[in-house]
N, C-alpha and C positions, 0 to 999 in steps of 0.2 A: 504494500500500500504506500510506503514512506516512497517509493522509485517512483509510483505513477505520479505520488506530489512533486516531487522533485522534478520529473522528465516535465507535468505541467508547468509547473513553473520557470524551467530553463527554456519551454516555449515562449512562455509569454514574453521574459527577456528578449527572445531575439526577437519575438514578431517586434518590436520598439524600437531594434536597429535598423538604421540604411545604409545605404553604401553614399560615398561623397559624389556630386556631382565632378564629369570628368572638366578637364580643362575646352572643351569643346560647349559642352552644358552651359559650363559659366558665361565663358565668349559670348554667346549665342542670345542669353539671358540680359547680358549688358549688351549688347549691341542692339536688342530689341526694345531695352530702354530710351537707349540715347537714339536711336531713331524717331521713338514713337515722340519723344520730346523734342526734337527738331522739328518735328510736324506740326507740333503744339506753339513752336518760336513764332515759324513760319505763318499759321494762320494769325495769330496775333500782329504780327508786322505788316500782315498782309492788311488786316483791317484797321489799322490807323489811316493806312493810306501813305501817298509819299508826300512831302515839306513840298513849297512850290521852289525853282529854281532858284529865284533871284535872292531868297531868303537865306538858302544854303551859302549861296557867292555872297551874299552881306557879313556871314558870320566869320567867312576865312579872310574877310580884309580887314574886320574889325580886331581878327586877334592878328594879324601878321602886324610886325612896327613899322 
């Protein structure tokens, strides 16, 4: 009886364990972040719109001496 506790319970131990994700895994999982967040920059930049021209050329002569 004391075996079947013991073999259950050295089950349940491992059912708990994983194995680590490989170096692929990880890659995979940051790179599907910082993409999905570029898209997120992008639509935001997208929706301000752009400055008008002449405002941009105002700014670089007012800091140039």
């Amino acid at each position: 009886m004391r075996c079947a506790v013991a073999l259950g319970a050295l089950l349940v131990l491992l059912s708990g364990c994983k194995r680590e994700p490989t170096f692929e895994e990880r890659y995979e999982a940051a790179n599907h972040t910082v993409v999905e967040r570029a898209k997120q920059i992008d639509a935001q930049i997208a929706g301000t719109g752009a400055p008008p021209a002449d405002s941009a050329l105002q700014g670089d002569a007012q800091a140039a001496p």
